[in-house]
LOKEFI-164403 format. One record per residue: residue in one letter; x, y, z of N, C-alpha, C, O in turn. Coordinates in steps of 0.2 Angstrom, whole numbers, padded with zeros to 4 digits, always signed. Atoms other than C-alpha are relative to their C-alpha. Layout:
! residues N
aXYZXYZXYZXYZ;...
! end
This chain:
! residues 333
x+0000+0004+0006+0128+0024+0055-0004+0003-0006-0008+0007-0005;x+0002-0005+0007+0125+0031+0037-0004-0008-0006-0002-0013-0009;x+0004+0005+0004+0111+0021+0028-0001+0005-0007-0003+0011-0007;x+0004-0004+0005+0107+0024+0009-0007-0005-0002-0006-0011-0003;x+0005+0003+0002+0088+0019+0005+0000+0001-0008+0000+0006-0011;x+0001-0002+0008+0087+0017-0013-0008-0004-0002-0010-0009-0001;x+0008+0001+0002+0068+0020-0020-0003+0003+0005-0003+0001+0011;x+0003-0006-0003+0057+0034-0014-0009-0004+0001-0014-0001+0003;x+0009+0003-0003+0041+0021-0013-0002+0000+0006+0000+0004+0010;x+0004+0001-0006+0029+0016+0000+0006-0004+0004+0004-0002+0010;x-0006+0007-0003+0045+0003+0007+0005+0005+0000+0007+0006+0006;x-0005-0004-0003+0058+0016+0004-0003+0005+0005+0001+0005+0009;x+0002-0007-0006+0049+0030+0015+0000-0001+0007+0002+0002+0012;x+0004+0004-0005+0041+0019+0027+0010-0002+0006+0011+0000+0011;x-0006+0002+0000+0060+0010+0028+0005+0007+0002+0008+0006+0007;x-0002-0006-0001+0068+0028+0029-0001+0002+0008+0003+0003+0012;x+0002-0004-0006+0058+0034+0044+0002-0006+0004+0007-0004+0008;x-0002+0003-0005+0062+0019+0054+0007+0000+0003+0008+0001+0009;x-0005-0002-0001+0079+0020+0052+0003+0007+0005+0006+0006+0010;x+0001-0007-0002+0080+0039+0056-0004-0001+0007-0005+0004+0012;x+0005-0002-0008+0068+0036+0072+0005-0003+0003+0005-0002+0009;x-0005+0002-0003+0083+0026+0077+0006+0001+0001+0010-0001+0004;x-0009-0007-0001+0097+0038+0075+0006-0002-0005+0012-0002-0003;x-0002+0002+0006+0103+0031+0058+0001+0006-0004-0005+0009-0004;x-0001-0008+0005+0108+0047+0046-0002-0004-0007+0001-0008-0010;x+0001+0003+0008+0100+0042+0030-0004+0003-0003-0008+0007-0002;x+0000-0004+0007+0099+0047+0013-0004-0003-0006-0001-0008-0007;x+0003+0003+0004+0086+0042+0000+0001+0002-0008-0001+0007-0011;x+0000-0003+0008+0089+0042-0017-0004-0004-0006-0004-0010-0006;x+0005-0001+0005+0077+0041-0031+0002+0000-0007+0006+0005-0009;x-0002-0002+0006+0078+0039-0049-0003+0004-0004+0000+0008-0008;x+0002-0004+0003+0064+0047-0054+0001+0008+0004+0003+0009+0010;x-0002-0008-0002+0065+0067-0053-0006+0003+0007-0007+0009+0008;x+0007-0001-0003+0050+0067-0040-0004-0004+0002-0006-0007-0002;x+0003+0002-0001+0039+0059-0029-0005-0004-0006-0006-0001-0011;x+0005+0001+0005+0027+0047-0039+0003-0003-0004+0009-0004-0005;x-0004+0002+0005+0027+0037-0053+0000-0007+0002-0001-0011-0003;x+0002+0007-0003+0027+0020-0043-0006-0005+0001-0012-0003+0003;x+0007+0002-0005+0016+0007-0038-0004+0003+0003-0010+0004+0003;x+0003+0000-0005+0014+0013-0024-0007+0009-0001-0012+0010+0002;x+0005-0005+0003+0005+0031-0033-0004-0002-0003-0007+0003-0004;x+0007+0006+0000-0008+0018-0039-0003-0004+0004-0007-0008+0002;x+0003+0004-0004-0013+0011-0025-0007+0001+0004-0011+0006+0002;x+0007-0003-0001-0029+0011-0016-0001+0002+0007-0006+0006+0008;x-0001-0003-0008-0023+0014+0003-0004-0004+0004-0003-0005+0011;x+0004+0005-0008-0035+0001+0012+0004-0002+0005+0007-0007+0003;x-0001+0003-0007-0028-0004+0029-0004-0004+0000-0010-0002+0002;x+0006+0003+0003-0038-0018+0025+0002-0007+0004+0000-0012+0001;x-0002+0006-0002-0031-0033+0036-0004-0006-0002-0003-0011-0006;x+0008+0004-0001-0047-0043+0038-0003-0002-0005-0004-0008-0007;x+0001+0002+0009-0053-0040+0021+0004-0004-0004+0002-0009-0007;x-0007+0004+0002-0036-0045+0015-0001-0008+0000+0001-0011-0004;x-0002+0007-0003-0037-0062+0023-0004-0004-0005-0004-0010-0004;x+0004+0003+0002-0050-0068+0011+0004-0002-0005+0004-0008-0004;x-0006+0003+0004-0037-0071-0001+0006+0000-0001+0009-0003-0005;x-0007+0001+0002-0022-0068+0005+0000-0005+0006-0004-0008+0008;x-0003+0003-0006-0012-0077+0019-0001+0002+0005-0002+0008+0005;x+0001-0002-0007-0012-0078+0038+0004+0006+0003+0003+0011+0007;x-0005-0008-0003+0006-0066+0040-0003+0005-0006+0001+0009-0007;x+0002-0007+0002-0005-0053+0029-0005+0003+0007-0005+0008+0009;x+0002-0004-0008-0015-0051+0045+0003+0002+0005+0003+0007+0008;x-0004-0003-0009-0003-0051+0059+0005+0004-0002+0009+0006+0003;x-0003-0005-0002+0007-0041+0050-0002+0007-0001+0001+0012+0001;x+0003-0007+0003-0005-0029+0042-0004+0003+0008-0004+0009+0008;x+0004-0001-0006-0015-0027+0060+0003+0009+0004-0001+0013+0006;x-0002-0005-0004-0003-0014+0069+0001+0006-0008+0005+0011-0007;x-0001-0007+0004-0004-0002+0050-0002+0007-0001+0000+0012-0004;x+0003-0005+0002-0016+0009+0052+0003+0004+0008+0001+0010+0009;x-0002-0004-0009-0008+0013+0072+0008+0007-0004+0010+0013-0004;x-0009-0005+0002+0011+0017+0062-0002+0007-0004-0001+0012-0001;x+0003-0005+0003+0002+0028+0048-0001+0006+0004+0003+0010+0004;x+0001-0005-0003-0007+0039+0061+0007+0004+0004+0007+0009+0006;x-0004-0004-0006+0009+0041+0071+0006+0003-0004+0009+0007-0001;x-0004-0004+0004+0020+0045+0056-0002+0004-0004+0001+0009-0007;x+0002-0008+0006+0009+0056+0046-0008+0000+0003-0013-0002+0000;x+0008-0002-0004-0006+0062+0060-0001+0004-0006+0002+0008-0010;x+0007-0003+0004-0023+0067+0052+0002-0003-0006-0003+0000-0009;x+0002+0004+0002-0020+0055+0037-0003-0007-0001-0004-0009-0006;x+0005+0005+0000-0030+0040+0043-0007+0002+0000-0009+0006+0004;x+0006-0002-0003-0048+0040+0042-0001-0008+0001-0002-0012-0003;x+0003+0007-0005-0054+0025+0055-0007+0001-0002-0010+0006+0001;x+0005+0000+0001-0071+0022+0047-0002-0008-0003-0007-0010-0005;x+0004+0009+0000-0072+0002+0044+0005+0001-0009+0009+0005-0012;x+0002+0001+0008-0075-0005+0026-0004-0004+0000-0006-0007+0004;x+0007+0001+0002-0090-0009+0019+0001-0006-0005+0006-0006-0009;x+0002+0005+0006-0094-0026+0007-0007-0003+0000-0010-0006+0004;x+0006-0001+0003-0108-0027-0002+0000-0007-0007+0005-0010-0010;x+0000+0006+0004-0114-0040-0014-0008+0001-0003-0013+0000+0001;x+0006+0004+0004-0131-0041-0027-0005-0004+0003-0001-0009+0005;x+0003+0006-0001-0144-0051-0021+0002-0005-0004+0005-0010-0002;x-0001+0008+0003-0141-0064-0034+0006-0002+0001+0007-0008+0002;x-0005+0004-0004-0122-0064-0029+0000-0001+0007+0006-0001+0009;x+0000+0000-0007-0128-0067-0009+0004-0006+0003+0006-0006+0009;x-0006+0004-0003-0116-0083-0009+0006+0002-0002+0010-0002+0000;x-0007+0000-0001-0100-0074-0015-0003+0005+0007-0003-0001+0010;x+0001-0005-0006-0105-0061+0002+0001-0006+0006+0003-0004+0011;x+0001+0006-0004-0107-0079+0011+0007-0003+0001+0010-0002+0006;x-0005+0000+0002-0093-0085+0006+0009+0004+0002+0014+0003+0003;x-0006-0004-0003-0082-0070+0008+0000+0000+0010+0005-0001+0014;x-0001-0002-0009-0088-0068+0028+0002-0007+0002+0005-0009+0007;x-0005+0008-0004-0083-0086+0030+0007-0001+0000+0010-0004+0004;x-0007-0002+0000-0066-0083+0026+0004+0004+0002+0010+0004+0001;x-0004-0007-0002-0062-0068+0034-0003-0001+0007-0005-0006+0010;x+0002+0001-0008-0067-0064+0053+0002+0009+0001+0005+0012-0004;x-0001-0006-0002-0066-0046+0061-0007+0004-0002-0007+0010-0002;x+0007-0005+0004-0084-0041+0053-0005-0002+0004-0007-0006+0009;x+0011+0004-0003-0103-0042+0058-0002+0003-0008+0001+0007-0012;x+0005-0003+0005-0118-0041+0048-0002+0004+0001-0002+0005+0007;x+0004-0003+0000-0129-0030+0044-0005+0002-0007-0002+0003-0012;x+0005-0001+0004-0145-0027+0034-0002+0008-0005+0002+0012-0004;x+0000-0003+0003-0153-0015+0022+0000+0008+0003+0002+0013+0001;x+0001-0003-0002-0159-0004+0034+0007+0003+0003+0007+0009+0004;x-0006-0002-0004-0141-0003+0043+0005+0005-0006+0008+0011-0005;x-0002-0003+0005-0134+0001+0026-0001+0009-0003+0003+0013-0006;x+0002-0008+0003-0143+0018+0023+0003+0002+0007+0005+0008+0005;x-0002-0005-0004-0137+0024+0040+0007+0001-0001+0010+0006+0000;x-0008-0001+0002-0120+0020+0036+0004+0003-0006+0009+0006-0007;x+0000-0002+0008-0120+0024+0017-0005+0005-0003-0006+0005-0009;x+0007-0002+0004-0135+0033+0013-0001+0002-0008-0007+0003-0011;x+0000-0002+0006-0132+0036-0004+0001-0006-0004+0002-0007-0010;x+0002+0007+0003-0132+0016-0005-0005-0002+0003-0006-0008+0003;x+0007+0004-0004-0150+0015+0004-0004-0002-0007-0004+0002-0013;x+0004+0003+0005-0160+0004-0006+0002-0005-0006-0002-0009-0009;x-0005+0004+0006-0144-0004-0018-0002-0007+0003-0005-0011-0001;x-0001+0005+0002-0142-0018-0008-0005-0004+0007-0009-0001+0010;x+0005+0002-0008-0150-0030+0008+0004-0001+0002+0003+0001+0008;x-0004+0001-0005-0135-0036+0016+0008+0003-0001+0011+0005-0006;x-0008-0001+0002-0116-0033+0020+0002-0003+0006+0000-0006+0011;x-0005+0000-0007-0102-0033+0031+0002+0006+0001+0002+0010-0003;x-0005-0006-0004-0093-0021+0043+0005-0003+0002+0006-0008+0006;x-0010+0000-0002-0074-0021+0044+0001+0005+0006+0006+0008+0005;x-0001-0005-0002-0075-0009+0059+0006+0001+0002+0007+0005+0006;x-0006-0002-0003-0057-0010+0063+0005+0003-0006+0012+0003-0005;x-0007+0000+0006-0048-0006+0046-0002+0008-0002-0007+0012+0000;x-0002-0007-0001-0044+0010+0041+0001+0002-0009+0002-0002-0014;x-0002-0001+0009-0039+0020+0023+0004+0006+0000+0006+0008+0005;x-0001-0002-0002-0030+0031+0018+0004+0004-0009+0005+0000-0013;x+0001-0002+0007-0026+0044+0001+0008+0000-0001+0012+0003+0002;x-0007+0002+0000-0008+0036-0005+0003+0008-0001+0008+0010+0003;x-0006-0004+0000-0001+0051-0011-0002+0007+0003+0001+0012+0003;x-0001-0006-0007-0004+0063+0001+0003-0003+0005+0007+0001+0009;x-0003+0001-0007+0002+0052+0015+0007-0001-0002+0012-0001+0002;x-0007+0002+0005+0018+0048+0001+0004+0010+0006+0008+0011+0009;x-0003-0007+0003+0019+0068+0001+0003+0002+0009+0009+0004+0010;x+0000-0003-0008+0016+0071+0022+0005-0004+0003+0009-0002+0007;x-0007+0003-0003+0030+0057+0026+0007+0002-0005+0012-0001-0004;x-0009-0001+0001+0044+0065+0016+0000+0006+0002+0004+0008+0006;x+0000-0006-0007+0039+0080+0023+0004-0001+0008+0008+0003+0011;x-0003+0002-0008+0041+0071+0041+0007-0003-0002+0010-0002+0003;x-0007+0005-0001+0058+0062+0035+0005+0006-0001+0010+0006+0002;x-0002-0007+0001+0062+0080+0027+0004+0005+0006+0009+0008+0007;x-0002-0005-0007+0062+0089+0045+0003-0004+0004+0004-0001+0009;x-0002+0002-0003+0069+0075+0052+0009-0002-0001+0013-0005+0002;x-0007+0001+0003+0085+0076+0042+0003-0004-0007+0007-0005-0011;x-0003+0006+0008+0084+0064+0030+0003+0001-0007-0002+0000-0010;x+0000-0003+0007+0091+0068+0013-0002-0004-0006-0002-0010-0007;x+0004+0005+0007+0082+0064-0003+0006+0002-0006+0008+0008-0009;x-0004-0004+0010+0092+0066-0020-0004-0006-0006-0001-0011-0009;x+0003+0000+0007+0079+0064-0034+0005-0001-0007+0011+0002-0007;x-0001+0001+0007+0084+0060-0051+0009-0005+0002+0014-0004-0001;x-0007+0004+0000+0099+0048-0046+0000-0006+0001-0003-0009+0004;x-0004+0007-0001+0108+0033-0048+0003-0003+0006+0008-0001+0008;x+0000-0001-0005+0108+0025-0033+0009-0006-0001+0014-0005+0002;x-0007+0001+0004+0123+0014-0043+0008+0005+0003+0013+0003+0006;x-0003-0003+0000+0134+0027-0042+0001+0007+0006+0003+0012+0005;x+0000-0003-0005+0132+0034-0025+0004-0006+0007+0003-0012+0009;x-0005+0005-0006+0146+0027-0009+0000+0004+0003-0002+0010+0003;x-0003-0005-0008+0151+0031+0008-0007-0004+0004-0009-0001+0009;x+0005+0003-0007+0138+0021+0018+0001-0005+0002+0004-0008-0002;x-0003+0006-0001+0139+0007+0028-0006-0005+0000-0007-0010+0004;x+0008+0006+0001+0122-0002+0024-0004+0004-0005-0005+0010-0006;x+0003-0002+0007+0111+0000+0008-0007-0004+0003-0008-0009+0006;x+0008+0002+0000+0091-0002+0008-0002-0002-0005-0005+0003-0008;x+0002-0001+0007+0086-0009-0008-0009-0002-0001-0012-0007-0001;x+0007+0001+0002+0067-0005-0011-0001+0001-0007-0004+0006-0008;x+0001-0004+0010+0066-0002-0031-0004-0008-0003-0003-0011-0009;x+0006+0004+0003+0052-0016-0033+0002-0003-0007+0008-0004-0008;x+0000+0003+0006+0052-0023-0049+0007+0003-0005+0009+0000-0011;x-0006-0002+0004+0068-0013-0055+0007-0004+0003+0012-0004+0000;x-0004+0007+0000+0078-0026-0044+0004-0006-0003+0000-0009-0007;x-0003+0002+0004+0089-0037-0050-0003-0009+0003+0002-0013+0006;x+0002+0009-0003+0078-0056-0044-0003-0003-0003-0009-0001-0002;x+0004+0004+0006+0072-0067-0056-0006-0003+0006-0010-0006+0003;x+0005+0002-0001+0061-0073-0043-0007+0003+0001-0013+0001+0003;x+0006-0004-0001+0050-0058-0044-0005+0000-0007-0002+0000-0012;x+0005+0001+0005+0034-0059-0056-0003+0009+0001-0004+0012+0007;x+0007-0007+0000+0024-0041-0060-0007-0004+0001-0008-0010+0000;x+0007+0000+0001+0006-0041-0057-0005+0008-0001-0007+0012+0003;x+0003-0007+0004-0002-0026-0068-0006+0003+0005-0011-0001+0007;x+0008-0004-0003-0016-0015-0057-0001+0005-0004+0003+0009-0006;x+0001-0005+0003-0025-0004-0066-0005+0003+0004-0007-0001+0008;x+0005-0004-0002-0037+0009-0059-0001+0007-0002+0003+0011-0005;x+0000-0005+0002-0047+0024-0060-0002+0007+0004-0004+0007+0010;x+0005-0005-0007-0053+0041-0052-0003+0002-0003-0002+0005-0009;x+0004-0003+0003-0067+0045-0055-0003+0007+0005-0001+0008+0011;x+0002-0008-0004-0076+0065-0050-0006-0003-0001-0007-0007-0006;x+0005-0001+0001-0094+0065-0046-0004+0002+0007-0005-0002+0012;x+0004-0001-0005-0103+0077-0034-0005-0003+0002-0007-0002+0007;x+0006+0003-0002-0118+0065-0034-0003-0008+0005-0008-0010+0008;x+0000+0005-0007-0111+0050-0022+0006+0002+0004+0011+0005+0002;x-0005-0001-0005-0103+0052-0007+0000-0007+0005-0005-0010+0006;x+0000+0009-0004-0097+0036+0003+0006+0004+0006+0009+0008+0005;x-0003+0001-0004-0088+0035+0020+0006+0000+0001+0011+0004+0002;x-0005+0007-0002-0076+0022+0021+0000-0003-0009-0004-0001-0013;x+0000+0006+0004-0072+0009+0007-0004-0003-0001-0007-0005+0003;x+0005+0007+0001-0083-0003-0001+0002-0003-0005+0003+0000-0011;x-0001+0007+0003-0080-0019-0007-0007-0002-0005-0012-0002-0002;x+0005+0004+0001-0093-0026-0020+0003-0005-0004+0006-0005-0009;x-0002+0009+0001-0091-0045-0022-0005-0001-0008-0011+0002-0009;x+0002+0003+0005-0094-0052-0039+0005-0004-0003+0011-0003-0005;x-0005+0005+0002-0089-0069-0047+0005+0000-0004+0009-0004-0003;x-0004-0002+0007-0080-0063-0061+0004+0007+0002+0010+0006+0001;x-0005-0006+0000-0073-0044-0057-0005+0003+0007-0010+0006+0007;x+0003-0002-0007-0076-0040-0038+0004+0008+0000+0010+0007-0002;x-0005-0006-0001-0070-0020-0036-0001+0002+0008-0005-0001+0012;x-0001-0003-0005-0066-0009-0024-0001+0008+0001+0004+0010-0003;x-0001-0007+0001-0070+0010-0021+0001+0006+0007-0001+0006+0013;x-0003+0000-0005-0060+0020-0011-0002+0009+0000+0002+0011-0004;x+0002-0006-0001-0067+0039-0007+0006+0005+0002+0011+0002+0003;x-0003-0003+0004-0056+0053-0010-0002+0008+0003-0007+0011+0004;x+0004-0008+0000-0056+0072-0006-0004+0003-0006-0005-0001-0010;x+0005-0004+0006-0066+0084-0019-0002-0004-0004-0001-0005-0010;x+0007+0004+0005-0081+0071-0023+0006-0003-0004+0005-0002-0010;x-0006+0004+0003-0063+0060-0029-0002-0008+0001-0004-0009+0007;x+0000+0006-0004-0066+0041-0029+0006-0004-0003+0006-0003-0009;x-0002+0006+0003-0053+0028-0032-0003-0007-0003-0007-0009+0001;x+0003+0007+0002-0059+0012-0042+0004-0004-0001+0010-0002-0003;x-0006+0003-0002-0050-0001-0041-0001-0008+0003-0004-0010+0008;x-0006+0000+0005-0041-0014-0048+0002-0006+0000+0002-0009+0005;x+0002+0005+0002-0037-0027-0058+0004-0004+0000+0009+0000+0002;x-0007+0005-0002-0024-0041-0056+0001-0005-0007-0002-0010-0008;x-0002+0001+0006-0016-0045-0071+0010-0004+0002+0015-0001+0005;x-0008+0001+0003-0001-0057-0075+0005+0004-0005+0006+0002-0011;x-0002-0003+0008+0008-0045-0083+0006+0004+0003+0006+0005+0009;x-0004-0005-0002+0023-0034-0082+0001+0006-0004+0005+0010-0005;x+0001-0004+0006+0016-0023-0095-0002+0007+0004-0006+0007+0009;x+0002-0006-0003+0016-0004-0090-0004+0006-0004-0004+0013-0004;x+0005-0005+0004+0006+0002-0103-0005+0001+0001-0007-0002+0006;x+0006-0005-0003-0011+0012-0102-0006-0005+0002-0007-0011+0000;x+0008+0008-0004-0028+0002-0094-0001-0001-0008+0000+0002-0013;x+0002+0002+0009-0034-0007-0109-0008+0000+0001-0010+0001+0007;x+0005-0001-0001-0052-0005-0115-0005-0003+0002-0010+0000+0003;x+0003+0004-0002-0057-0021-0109-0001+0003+0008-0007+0003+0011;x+0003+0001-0007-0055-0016-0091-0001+0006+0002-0002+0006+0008;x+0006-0004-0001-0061+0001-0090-0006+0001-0002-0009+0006+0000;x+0007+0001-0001-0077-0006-0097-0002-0004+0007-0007-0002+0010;x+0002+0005-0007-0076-0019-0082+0001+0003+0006-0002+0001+0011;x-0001-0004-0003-0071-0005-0071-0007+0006+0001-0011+0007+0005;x+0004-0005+0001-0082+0008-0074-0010-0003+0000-0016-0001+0001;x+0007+0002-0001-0097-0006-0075-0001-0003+0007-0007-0003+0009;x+0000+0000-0006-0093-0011-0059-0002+0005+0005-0004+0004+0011;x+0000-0006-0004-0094+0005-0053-0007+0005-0002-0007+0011+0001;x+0005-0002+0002-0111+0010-0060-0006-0006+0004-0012-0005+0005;x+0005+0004-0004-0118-0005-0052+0000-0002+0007-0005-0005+0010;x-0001-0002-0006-0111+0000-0036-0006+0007+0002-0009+0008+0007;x+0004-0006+0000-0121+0016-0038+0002+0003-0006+0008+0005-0008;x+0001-0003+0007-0129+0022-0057+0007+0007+0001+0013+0005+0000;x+0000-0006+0001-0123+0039-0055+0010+0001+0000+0012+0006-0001;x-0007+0003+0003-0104+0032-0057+0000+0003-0007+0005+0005-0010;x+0000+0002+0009-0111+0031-0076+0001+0007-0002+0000+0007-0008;x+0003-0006+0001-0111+0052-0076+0007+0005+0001+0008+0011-0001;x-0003-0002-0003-0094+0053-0067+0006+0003-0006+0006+0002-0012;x-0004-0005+0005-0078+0064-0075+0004-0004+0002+0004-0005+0008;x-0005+0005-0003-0064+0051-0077+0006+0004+0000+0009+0005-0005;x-0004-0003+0000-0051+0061-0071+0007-0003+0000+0012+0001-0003;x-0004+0007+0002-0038+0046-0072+0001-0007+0000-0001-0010+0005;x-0002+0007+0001-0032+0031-0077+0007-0001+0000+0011+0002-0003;x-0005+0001+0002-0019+0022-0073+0004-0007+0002+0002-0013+0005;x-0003+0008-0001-0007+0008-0071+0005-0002+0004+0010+0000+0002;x-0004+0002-0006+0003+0001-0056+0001-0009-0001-0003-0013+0000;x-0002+0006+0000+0015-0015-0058+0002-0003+0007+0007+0000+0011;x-0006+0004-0008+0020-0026-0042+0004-0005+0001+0003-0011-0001;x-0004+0007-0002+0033-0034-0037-0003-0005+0003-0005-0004+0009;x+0003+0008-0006+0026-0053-0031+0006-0003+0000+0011-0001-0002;x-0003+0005-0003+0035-0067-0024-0004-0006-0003-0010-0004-0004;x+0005+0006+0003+0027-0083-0031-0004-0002+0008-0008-0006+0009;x+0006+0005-0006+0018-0086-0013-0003+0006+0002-0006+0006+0008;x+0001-0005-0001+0014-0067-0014-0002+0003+0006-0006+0007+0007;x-0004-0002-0005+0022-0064+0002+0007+0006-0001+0011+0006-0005;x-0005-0003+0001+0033-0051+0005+0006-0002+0005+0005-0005+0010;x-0008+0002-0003+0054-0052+0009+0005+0005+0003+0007+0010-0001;x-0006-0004-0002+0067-0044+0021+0005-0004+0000+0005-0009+0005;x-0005+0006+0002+0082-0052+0014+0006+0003+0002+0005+0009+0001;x-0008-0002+0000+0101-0048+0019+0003-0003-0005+0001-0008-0007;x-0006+0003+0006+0113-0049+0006+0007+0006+0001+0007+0011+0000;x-0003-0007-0001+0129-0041+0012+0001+0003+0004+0000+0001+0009;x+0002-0008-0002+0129-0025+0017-0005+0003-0003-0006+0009-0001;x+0007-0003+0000+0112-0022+0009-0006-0006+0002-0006-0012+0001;x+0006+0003+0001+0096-0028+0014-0006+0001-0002-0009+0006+0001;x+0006-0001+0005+0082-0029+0003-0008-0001+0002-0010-0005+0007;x+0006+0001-0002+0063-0026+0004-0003-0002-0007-0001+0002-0012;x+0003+0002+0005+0053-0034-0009-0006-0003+0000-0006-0008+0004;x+0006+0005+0003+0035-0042-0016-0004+0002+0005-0004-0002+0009;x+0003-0004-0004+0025-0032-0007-0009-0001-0002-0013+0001+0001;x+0006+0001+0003+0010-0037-0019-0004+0006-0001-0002+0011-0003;x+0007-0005+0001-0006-0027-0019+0000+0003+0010-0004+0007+0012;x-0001-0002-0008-0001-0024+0002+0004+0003-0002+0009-0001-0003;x-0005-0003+0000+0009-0011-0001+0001+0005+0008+0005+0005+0013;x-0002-0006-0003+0006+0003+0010-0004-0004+0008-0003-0003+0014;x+0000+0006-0008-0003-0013+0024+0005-0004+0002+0004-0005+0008;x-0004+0002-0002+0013-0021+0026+0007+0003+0001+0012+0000+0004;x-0006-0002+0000+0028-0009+0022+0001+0003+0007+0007+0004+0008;x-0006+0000-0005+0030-0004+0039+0000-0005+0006+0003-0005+0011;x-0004+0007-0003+0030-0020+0047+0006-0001-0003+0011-0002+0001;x-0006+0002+0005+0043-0023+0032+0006+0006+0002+0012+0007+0002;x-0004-0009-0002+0051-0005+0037+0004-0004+0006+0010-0007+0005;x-0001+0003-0005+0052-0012+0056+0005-0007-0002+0011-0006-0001;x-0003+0009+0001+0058-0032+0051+0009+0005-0003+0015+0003-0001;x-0008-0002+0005+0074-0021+0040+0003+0004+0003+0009+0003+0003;x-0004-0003-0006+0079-0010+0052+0003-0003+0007+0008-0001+0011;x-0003+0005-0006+0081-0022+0066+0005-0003-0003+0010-0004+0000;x-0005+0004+0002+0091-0031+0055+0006+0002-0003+0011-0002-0004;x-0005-0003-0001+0101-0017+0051+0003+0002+0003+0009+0003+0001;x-0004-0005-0006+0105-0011+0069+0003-0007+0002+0009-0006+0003;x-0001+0007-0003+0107-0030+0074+0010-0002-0004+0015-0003-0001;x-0008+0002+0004+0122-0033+0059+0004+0007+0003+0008+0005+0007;x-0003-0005-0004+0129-0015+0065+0004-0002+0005+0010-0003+0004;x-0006+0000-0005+0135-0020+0081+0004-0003+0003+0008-0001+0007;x-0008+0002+0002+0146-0033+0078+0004+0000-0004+0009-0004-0005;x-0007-0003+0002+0155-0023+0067+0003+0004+0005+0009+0002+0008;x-0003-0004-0005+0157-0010+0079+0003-0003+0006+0006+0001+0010;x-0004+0002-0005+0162-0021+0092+0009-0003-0004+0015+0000-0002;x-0007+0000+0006+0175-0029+0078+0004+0007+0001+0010+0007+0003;x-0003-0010+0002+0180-0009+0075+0004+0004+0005+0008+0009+0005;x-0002-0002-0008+0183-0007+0093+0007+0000+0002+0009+0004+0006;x-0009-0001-0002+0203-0012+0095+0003+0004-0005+0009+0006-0004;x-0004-0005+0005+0207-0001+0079-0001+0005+0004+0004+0007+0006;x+0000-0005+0000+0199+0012+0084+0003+0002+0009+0006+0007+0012;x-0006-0003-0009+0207+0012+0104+0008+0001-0004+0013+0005-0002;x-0009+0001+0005+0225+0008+0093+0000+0008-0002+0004+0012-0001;x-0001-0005+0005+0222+0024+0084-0002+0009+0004+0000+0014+0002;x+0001-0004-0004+0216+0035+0099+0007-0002+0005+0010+0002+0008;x-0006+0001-0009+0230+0028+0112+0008+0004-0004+0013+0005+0000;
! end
């Protein structure tokens, strides 16, 4: 069977390898000239189920639960299994209260646990959580090491193309997020930044809770951190606005000053496909099945979504092929 994936994202790639580990020939094509350039190149990589759950829905647990297992097994030595961290102000100790009542899969721990686990946060705060079963993971290198893996596996990519104007398959994958043709999909703007600074080093992830603009920072090769990010109704893909790499960058110094000192190596902007129940969808239509509204779960839920769309490629498959079956003996006899 000849599948074309159109959209080189987190959902095209993800969606790609499944195919192909099931003896499907497929071809991914790309509008832009290159990796990159998508959401999913803004994203922040948390394998964050648990965390997640505090505002999203229950199928973002049970499907996000088995992603940090796919990750390792499709792009080994990209996970690092080290928890997530959240953290909160003494003065905000009821959003910290609050988040742990809504979520499950954590313990506490105190000021003194903190410095062993963070030490370049001993003294910041008195209490938190541990996430230890969730995982992370640097988006575009694992982007870079699964087309790599889909590369040796045969897969063909053709960059800079109209996937319009490409035929001969017998099933289409449409992952192109917001370039989609479904009025039911809403953008939701993310902005974020990376900031450089040899003078904090963090583990894992950490969450700090606050009323108003809770972040998230996400640790990074060469003293790199992700900051991150903002959720905006918007479908605007213009540059972070000034408002919120003040809110970003103040977040990020109240995390730990020495943020305030850091090299902002970039900024930038990532739109998502939502669903109004911001649930993500594997729909048939046709001969194409589509993956969509992925939210702010991109790289936690696309290969549960990978899986759900491949099964329901092989599934439509083989009652054609049975269908197919007295031509093709008519045509052999």
């Amino acid at each position: 069977m000849r599948v074309l994936v159109k959209g080189a994202g987190v959902a095209g790639l993800t969606a790609a390898f499944e195919l192909a580990t099931h003896g499907a020939a497929v071809t991914v094509a790309e509008t832009r000239h290159a990796l990159g350039g998508n959401a999913s190149w803004f994203a922040g990589g948390m394998l964050a189920p648990w965390c997640e759950r505090e505002s999203a829905e229950q199928p973002v647990l049970d499907l996000g639960r088995g992603a940090a297992d796919w990750w390792d097994a499709a792009t080994p030595g990209q996970v690092t299994r080290a928890g997530t961290m959240v953290v909160a102000a003494p003065r905000d100790a009821g959003e910290l209260e609050r988040f742990a009542s809504r979520t499950s899969g954590h313990r506490g721990f105190d000021e003194d646990e903190i410095a062993l686990l963070e030490p370049d946060l001993a003294g910041r705060f008195r209490r938190g959580l541990l996430f230890p079963d969730e995982a992370h993971l640097d988006p575009r290198q694992t982007m870079a090491a699964l087309h790599d893996r889909l590369a040796a596996m045969g897969v063909q990519f053709r960059f800079g193309a109209d996937a319009r104007h490409i035929s001969g398959f017998d099933r289409q994958i449409d992952c192109t997020g917001m370039a989609t043709d479904d009025d039911r999909l809403r953008g939701v703007r993310g902005e974020m930044l990376i900031l450089r600074t040899p003078d904090v080093s963090l583990s894992r992830p950490v969450r700090l809770l606050h009323p108003r603009f809770p972040l998230y920072v996400v640790p990074r090769t060469d003293h790199r951190f992700m900051v991150g990010a903002t959720m905006i109704e918007s479908q605007s893909t213009g540059p972070v606005t000034a408002r919120s790499m003040m809110e970003l960058l103040s977040a990020a110094c109240a995390l730990h000053p020495a943020f305030g000192e850091a090299e902002i190596v970039e900024a930038g902007v990532g739109v998502r496909p939502t669903f109004f129940d911001n649930l993500p969808r594997v729909e048939a239509r046709g001969s194409t099945v589509a993956i969509n509204g992925l939210y702010r779960h991109g790289f936690l839920l696309a290969p549960a979504m990978a899986r759900q769309a491949a099964e329901l490629v092989f599934s439509q498959y083989k009652p054609m092929e049975l269908a197919n079956e007295p031509d093709r003996q008519r045509r052999s006899a």
